[in-house]
N, C-alpha and C positions, 0 to 999 in steps of 0.2 A: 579287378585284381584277383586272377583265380589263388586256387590254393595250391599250398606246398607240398608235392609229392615227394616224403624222404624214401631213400633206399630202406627195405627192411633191416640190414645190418646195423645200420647207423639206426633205427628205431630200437631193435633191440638196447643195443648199444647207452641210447639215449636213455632208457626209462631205467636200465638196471646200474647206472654209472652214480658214485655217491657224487662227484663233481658238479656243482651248481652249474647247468648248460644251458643258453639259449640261443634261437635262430629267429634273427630277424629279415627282411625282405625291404630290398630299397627300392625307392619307387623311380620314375623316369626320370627326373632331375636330380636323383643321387641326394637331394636335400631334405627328403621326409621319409622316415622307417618306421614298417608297423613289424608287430612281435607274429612270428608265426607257430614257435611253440616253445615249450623249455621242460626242463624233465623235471622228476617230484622234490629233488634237493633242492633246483631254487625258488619251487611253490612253499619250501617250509619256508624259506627267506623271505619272500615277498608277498607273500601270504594273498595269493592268488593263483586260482586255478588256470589251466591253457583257454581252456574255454572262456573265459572271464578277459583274455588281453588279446586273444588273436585277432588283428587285421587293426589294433590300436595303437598306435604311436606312447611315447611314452610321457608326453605332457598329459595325452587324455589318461591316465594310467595310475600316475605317482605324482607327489607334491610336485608343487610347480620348479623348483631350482634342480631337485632331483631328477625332474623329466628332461630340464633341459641339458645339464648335467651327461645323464646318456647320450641325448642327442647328438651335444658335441663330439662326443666320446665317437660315435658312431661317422660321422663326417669326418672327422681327422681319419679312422681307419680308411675310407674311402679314398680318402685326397692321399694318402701316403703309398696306397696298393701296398698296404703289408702288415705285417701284424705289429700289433702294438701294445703296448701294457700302461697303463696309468692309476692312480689310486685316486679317489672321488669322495668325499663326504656324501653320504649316499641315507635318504631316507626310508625306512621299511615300516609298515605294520606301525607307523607312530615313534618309533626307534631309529637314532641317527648313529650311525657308524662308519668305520672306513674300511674301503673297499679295492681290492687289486682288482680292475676289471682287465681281462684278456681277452682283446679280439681279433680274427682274421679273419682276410678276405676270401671270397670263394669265386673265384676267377670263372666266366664263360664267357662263350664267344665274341658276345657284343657286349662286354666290359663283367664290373661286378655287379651281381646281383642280391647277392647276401652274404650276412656276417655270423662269424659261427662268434659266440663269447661265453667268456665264466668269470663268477665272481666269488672272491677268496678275502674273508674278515682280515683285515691288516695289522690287530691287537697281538701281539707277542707269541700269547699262549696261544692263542686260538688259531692264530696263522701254523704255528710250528703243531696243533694238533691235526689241522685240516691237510695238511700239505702230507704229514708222515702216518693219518691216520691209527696211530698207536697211543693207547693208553698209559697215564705215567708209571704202570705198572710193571708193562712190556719194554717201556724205554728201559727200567732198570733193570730187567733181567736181558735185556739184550747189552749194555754197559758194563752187565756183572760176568757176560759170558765174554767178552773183549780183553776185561783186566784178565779171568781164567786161563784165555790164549796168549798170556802176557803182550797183549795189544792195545798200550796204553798209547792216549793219546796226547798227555800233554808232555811224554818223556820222549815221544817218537820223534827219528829225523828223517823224515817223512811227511810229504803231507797227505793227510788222510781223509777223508770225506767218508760219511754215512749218507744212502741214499733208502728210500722206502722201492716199495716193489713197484712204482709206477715211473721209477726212474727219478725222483725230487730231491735233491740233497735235504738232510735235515740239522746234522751237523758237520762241522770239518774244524779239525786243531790250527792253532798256532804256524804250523811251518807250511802249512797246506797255503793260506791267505798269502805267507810271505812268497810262496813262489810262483804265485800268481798273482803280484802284486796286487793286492785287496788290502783294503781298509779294515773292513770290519766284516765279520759273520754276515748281515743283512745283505749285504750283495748278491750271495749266493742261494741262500736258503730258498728253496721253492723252484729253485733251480736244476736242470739236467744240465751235467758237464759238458756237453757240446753249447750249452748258453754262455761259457765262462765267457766275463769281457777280454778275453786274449786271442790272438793268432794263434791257433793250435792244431794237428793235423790230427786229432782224435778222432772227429766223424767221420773220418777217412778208414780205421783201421777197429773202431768194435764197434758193433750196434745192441746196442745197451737191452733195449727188452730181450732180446736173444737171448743176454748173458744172464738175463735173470731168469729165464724159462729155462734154458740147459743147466743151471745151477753148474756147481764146481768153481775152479779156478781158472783165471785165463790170465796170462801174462803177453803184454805187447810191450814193444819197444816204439816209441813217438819221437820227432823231433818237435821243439816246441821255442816260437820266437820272443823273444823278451823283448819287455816294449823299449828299451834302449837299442834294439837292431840288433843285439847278441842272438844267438840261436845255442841251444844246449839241450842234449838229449836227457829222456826221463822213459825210465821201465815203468808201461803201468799196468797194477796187480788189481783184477778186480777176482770178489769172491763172494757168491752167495752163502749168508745165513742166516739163521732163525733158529731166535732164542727158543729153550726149552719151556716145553708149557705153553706156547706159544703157537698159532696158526698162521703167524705175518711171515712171510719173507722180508729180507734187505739186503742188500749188496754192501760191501765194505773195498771203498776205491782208494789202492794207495798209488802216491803218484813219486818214485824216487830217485833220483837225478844220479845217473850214470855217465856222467861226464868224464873227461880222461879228465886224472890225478894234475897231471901239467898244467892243463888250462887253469883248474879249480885253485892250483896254488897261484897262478898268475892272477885271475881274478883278487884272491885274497890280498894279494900283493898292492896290487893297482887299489884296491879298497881300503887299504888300511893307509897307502900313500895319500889318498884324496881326503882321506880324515885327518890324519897328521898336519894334512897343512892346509884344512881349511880356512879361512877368512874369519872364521868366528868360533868360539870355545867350543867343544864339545865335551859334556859328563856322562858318563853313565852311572846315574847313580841307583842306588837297592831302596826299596822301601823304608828302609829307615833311612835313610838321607845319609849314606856312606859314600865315597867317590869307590868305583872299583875300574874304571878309567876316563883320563884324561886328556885332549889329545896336546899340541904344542901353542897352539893361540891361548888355550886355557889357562898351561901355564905361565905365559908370558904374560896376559891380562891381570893374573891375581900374584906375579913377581914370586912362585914359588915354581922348586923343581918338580917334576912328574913324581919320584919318590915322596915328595914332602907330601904332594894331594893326594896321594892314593894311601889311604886309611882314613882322612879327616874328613869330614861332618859338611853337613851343608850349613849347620847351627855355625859349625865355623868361621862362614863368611857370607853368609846370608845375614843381613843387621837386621830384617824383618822375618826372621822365622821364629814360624810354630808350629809345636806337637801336633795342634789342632788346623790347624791351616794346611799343615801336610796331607794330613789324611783327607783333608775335604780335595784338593789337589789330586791324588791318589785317585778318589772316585772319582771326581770328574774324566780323567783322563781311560777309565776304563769306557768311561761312557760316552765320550768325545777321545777319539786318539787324539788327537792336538791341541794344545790349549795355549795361551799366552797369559804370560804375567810379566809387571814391571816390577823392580825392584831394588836394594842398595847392597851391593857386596862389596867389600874391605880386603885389601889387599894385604899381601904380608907383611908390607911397611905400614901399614896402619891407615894407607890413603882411601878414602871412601868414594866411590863412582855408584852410576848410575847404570842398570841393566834390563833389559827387555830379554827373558826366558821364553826360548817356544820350545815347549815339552810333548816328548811324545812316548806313550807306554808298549813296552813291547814285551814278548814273551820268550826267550831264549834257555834252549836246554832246562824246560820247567821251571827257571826260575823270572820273574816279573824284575823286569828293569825301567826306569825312566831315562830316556835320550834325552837331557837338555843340550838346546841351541841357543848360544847366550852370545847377546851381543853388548856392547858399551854405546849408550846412548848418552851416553852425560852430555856434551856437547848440544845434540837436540832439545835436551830436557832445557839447556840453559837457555837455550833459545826459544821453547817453549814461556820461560819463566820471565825473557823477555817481551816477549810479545804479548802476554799475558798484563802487566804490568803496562805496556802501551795502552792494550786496548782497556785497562782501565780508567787509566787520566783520559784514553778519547770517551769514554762513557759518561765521565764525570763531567768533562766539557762538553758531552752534545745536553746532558741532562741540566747545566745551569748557562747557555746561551738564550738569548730569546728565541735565535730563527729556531725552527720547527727541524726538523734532522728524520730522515725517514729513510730506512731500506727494505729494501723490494725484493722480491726475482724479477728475473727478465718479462715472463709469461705475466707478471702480476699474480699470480694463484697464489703469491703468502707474504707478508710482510714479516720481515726478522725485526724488525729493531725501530723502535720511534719515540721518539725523547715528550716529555710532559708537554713542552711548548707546542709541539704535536697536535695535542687532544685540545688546547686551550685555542690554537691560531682557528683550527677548522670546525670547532664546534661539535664534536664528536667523539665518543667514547672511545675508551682501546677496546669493548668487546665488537664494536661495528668494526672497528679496521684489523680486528683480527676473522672477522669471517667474512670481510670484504676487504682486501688491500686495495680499494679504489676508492673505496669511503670518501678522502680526502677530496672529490671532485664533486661529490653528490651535494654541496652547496653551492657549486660554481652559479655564476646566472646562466638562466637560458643561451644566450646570445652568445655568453664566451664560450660558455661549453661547445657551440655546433664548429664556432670559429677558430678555437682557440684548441680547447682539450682534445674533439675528437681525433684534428689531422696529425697531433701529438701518439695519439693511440696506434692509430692507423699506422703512421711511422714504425712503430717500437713492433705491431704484427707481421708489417713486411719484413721486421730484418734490418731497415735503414736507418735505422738508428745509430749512429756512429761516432757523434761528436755531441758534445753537451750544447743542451738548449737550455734557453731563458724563456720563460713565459712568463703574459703579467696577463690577471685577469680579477675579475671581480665576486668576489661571496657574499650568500646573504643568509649569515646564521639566523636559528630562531633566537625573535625577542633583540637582534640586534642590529644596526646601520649597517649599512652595505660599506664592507673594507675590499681595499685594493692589494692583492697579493703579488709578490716577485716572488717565482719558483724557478730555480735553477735547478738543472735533472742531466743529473754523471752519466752515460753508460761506464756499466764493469764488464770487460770482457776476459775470457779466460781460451787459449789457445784458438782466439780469432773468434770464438764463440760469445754472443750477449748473454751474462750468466746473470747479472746483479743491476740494480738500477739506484742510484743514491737521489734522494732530495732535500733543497735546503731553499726553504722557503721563509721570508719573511713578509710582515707588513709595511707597507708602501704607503699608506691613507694618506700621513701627515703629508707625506714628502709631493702627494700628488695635490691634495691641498693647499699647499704652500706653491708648487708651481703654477697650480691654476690661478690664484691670489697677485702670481708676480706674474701672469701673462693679462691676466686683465687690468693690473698696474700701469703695466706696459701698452696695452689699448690706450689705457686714460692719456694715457703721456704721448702717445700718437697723436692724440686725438689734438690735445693740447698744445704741440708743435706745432701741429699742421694747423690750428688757428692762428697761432702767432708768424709762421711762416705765409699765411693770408692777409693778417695784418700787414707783413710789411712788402709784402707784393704791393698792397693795396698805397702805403705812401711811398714806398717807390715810384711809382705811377702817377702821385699825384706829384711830385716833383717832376717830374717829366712833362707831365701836361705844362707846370708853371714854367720850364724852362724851353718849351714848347713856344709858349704866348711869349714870351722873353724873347726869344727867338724871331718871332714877327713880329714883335713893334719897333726890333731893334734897324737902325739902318746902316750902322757899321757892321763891315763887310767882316774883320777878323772878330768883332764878337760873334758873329754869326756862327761861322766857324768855330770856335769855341765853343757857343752855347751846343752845338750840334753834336763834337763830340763825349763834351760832357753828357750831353741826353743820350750819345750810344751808349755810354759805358755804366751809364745807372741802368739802360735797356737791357745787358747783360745779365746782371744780378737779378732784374725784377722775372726775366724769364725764367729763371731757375727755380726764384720763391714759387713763380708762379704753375710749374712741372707738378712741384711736390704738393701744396694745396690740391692740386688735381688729381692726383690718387696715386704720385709716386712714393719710394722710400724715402724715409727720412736721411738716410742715410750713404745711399747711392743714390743717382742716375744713372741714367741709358745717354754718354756724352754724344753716341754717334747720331745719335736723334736729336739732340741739342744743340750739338753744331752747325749742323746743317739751317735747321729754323733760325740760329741765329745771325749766318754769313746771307740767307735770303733778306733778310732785315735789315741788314746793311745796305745788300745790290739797293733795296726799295728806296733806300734811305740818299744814296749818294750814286747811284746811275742816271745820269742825264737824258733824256727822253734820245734822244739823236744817235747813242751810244748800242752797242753789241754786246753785250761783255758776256762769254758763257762761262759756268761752272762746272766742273766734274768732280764730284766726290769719291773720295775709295777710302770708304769707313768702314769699321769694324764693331762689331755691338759689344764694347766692354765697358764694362761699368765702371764706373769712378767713384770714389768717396769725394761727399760736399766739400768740406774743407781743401779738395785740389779741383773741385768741378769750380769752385768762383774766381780763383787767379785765371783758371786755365779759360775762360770764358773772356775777364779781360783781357788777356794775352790775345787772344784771334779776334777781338773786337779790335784792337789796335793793329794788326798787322793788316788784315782784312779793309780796313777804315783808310792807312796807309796805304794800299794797293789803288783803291779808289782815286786818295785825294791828290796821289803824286806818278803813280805807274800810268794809271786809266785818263788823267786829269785834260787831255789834247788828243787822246785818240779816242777814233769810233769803233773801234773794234777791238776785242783782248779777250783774254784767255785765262780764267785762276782754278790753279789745284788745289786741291782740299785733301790734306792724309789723316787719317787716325788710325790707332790701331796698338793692342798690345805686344810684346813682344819680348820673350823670355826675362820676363819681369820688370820691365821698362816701359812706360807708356810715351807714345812717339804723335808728334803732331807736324804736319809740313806743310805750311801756307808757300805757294808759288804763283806768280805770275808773270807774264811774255810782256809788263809794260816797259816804260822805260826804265831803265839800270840805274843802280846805285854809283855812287862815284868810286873810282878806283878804288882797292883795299879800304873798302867801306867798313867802319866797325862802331859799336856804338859806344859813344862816351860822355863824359859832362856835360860836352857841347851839343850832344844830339838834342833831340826835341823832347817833349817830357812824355810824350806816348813811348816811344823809344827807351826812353830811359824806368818809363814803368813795365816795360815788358823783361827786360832785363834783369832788373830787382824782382820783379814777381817768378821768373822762370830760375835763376838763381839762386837766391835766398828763399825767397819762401818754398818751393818747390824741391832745390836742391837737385835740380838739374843744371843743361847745358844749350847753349845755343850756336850752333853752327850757320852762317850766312857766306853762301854761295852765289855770284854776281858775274854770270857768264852768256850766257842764251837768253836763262833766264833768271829771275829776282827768287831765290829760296831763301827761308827761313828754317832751319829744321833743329825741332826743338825736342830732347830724349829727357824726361827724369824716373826715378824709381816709384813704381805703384806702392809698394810702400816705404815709410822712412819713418826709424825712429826720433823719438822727439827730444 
C-alpha cells in the first residue's frame, strides 16, 4: 500500500484549518480502511499523532466498539457513493462522547478510493461553539449590534438565519423554521443553506463564500417549492457583519416571502377554512391557559359558542388542571414540540367526557402559543375500561384453573403471561421461563422430545403452524414420577401473520392410568371368554361325537336323518366357538370365511360319492357381530342341508351359489341351487318342515329381516336384514 501523495493546497489547507479532518484509504475490497493522515484539531481529540495511526485501521487504533463504530461508518459511505452524516458514541483519550462524523467520497477512476471526514462534539454548547467558532462574548455583541439595527429577531416577519464565516447557520427565529417547515433549531444548525431539507433554487442564484468575501449586501429574488406542491416566491437578503470589537465575520440571511397579496389572502382563506372545520377541536391557547381562539368542533364538543370560549380558562373545563402541571407542559413542549396528554373536560351542561390533547408550541408575532388538538375519546376509553375488566376475570380464571395457561410470541423469544399451575405442572421457576420461554419442554423425556416436541418446533419455524395442535407426552420432574401431559397450543395470528401462541396444558396420569387398568381388564376378560368360548366348543363336540355314535348304531333310516341333521346344526355353532378360541374377536367374525368352511362341511357331510355337485362362492369380507353370526350360520346350515337332501337328492350333477355381502347397511345372504324345484307358490308355513320353519323364525324375528324364495330355473333363497338393529 504506497503512500498518500496530497496536493500541496489541500496540505496547506489541512494543517492550518481549526476542523477536525481526516483521510482515510480503502483497501481493494472496499471492506478494510487504514487512516492516512488527519490534521492537529483532530490529534487534540484523539490524542494521537499522524505518525502514530498511519496505514492503521481503526480497531488496531481505538477501543474496540469505537474502532468498529468508524468502520461501519466508513463502509456505509462507500456502499452509498455519497456523503453522509451520522452521530456515533465515540471513544477518545479514555473519554466517551458524541460525535457528528462527516464523511465523503473521493471518486477516481476505478471507483472510490478515499474518504475525506470530520468530526464535530454533538453537546449543545459545544457543537453551537465549534460550528460558529465565536466566544460567548462575541455572540453578545454581535445580538447587541442586530437589536441596534433594530433587527430583532423574535419580532421579525422574516425568517432569519445567522450563519459564521464558513457558511454554518448558528441561529435562525421562529418564522425562519416555519417557512421552511422545521421542527426545531437542531435541524439546521451546522448547516449551509443550500443543506436546508427543502426544494429550493438557492444554489442556483448566490454562492455563499462569495457573499462572505465581497462583504456588503446582496438581494435575490428565489422561487421556493413547499412541500405540499405550492411554489411561492421569497426575496433573499443576505448581509455581511461583524460585530464591534470583534475580528469574526458573519452573514445575516433574511429569507422574505413576496408572494402577490391575492394568493396570500387565498391561502389565509383556505387555512382558516380547513381549521374551521376540522374533525377535531382546535385551541389556541396563552401560557396561562387562556383560549384566544377556537375553531367550530371545539365549540360544539364543549356545547359552548365561540364568544363564550374565547376569554375562559383551560382551569374552566379541564377537571384535571394545574398551575403546576401547566408549566411542566409548558417546558416539555418547548423541548418536544408535540406532546400528548389524556384528560377529562366538562362541558357547558356540566356533561364530563373523556379527551386525548396533542399539543403543540409555537411562536407567533413574539408571542408563545400552545396549538391544542383535542379529540373525545370517551367511547374508547369505555372500551378500554371494558376490556380491562375482561381481561381481569380472564386473569383471575387462568390464575385459579388447574390446567397450566401460557402465552408466548410466535418466535418463542418471550413469554407474556403464565398462570401458578404453570410453575407447579412443569416443575420449573418463572425466573427459567422468563429467560427461556421454552423452559416448559426442558423436562419432557428424551424420546417425546425427538418425537413429539421437536416436529412441533419445526412446524411453528417454518411458518405452518396454522391450526391448533394437541400434543400428549411425558415429564420427568426432579424428585418426581414420570406424569403424562395434554398440551393444546392456539396459534394467534394478526393480519395473516403468527404473532402469539397460547397453551393450556393439563395432566393426564390419572386418566392414562385408569385406561391402561381398564385395557388390561379387558385383556383379562378376553382372555376369560375365549376360555369359556373353548369350553363349550369343546362339549359342543362332544355332543356331536355322541350323536355321531347314535347315529351308527342306529338302523332306522329317519332317525338317521335326524340324528345327522341335528349333528349339522350343533356343527354350526361349534365352528364359530371354535373361530374365536382360535385368535379371532370376541365380538365379530370374518362371516365370509365362515361360511364357506361351513357349506364345505355340509358338501362332506351329505354328497354321495357318485355325485358332482360344484360350489361358487361370491363373498364379501364383512364382518358380523356374534349375536347374528349364530342364527345366520343355522339359517345356511339348513338351507344348504336342504339343497342336499331334496334338490341334489337323485341327481349326479348340480350346481349351488353362495352370496354374501354388505350392502348400504343391510346384510344379504343367497343360497341357490339348479336342483329340483320347489312346488308351485312354495312358501313356508306351519306345515313346512321344522328346518324350514327355523329358518324363518330365525331370519325374522331374531334377525328382523326378510325372506324372499324364488322358484323358476332355479331354487333361491334370498335372505336381506339390518347390520344393525335396535333392541
Amino acid at each position: 500500500m504506497g503512500t498518500l501523495e496530497l496536493p500541496k493546497e489541500f496540505r496547506i489547507f489541512l494543517s492550518h484549518s481549526d476542523e477536525p479532518i481526516f483521510l482515510v484509504k480503502a483497501c481493494e475490497d472496499n471492506k478494510n480502511f487504514v487512516f492516512s493522515c488527519l490534521n492537529k484539531a483532530l490529534e487534540k481529540i484523539i490524542g494521537f499523532k499522524t505518525e502514530k495511526i498511519r496505514k492503521k485501521t481503526p480497531q488496531e487504533i481505538f477501543e474496540e466498539e469505537t474502532g468498529k463504530r468508524l468502520e461501519n461508518s466508513f463502509q456505509k459511505c462507500v456502499e452509498a457513493e455519497e456523503n453522509i452524516t451520522s452521530v456515533e458514541s465515540l471513544v477518545f483519550s479514555g473519554s466517551e462522547n458524541k460525535y457528528r462524523v462527516k464523511l465523503s467520497p473521493i471518486f477516481e477512476e476505478d471507483g472510490i478510493k478515499q474518504i475525506v471526514g470530520s468530526l464535530h462534539r454533538v453537546d449543545e454548547k459545544k457543537h453551537v461553539e465549534d460550528n460558529v467558532r465565536l466566544d460567548s462574548k462575541k455572540r453578545h455583541q454581535l445580538e447587541k449590534q442586530l437589536q441596534d439595527d433594530n433587527k430583532d429577531f423574535k419580532k421579525s416577519f422574516n425568517g432569519i438565519a445567522l450563519a459564521d464565516e464558513n457558511g454554518e447557520i448558528f441561529h435562525v427565529n421562529d418564522d425562519f423554521l416555519h417557512m421552511f417547515d422545521l421542527n426545531n433549531k437542531e435541524e439546521v444548525l451546522g448547516k449551509r443553506p443550500v443543506e436546508l431539507p427543502v426544494e429550493t433554487e438557492y444554489e442556483k442564484t448566490v454562492d455563499y463564500l462569495d457573499m462572505v468575501s465581497e462583504g456588503g449586501i446582496s438581494k435575490r429574488e428565489i422561487k421556493r417549492l413547499e412541500n405540499n406542491g405550492r411554489i411561492f416566491d421569497i426575496q433573499l437578503n443576505l448581509s455581511s457583519i461583524q460585530p464591534e470589537a470583534s475580528d469574526v465575520s458573519c452573514m445575516l440571511v433574511s429569507f422574505e416571502d413576496i408572494s402577490e397579496p391575492e394568493e396570500k389572502e387565498l391561502e389565509l382563506k383556505l387555512t382558516q377554512t380547513s381549521v374551521d372545520r376540522a374533525p377535531v377541536g382546535i385551541f389556541w391557547i396563552t401560557p396561562g391557559g387562556k383560549f384566544e381562539y377556537v375553531n367550530n368542533e371545539a365549540c360544539d364538543m364543549l356545547n359552548y359558542s365561540r364568544q363564550e370560549l374565547i376569554g375562559k380558562k383551560l382551569s374552566d373545563i379541564d377537571l384535571n388542571y394545574s398551575p403546576k402541571a401547566r408549566k411542566e407542559r409548558l417546558r416539555d413542549m418547548r423541548k418536544d414540540p408535540t406532546t400528548r396528554v389524556e384528560t377529562e373536560y366538562i362541558t357547558g351542561d356540566g356533561e364530563e367526557f373523556f379527551v386525548q390533547v396533542t399539543g403543540r408550541y409555537v411562536n407567533y408575532q413574539g408571542r408563545g402559543f400552545e396549538i391544542a388538538f383535542v379529540e373525545d375519546i370517551t367511547e374508547r376509553k369505555e372500551r378500554q375500561k371494558e376490556l380491562e375488566s375482561i381481561r381481569k376475570r380472564l386473569e383471575m380464571m387462568a390464575k385459579n384453573i388447574d390446567q397450566a395457561f401460557f402465552l408466548m410470541k410466535a418466535d418463542h423469544s418471550e413469554i407474556l403471561y403464565f398462570n401458578q399451575a404453570t410453575i407447579d405442572l412443569y416443575g420449573i421457576s418463572p425466573g427459567e421461563l422468563y429467560s427461556d420461554p421454552l423452559a416448559w419442554t426442558k423436562n419432557v423425556v428424551q424420546e417425546d422430545f425427538k418425537d413429539i416436541i421437536e416436529p412441533y418446533l419445526s412446524r411453528v419455524t417454518k411458518n405452518k403452524f396454522k391450526k391448533p395442535v394437541t400434543l400428549e407426552y411425558k415429564i420427568e420432574n426432579t424428585g418426581e414420577d414420570i406424569k403424562y401431559l395434554k398440551n393444546r397450543l392456539y396459534p394467534v395470528e394478526n393480519n395473516g401473520e403468527l404473532e402469539h401462541i397460547i397453551g393450556v396444558s393439563e395432566d393426564i396420569t390419572e386418566e392414562k392410568q385408569a385406561k391402561k387398568k381398564l385395557e388390561n381388564s379387558l385383556r383379562e376378560k378376553e382372555t376369560l371368554l375365549s376360555e369359556v368360548h373353548h369350553r363349550v366348543k369343546n362339549n359342543l363336540f362332544l355332543i356331536i361325537s355322541i350323536l355321531d355314535m347314535q347315529q351308527l348304531q342306529s338302523e332306522n333310516p329317519e332317525l338317521k336323518k335326524a340324528l345327522i341333521k341335528s349333528t349339522n346344526r350343533i356343527h354350526s355353532m361349534a365352528l364359530i366357538h371354535q373361530k374365536i378360541y382360535g385368535g379371532g374377536s370376541i365380538k365379530e367374525l370374518d362371516f365370509a370365511e365362515y361360511i364357506q368352511e361351513l357349506v364345505n362341511n355340509l358338501m362332506n357331510s351329505f354328497q354321495l360319492p357318485d355325485q358332482n355337485i360344484e360350489v361358487e362362492y361370491k363373498v364379501d369380507s364383512a364382518p358380523m357381530d356374534l349375536d347374528q353370526i349364530i342364527p345366520c350360520g343355522l339359517v345356511v346350515n339348513e338351507l344348504v342341508s336342504n339343497a342336499f337332501q331334496h334338490g341334489f337328492d337323485k341327481k349326479k350333477e348340480g350346481k349351488l351359489w353362495v352370496t354374501y355381502g354388505l350392502d348400504e347397511g343391510e346384510y344379504i345372504i343367497v343360497i341357490e341351487n339348479n336342483g329340483r324345484p320347489l312346488p308351485f307358490e312354495f312358501e313356508i308355513t306351519e306345515d313346512s318342515s321344522l328346518g324350514l320353519k327355523l329358518v324363518k323364525k330365525l331370519v325374522c324375528n331374531q334377525l328382523g329381516g326378510n325372506i324372499e324364495i324364488k322358484n323358476d330355473q332355479k331354487v333361491v333363497f334370498d335372505i336381506s336384514f339390518p347390520a344393525e338393529r335396535e333392541n
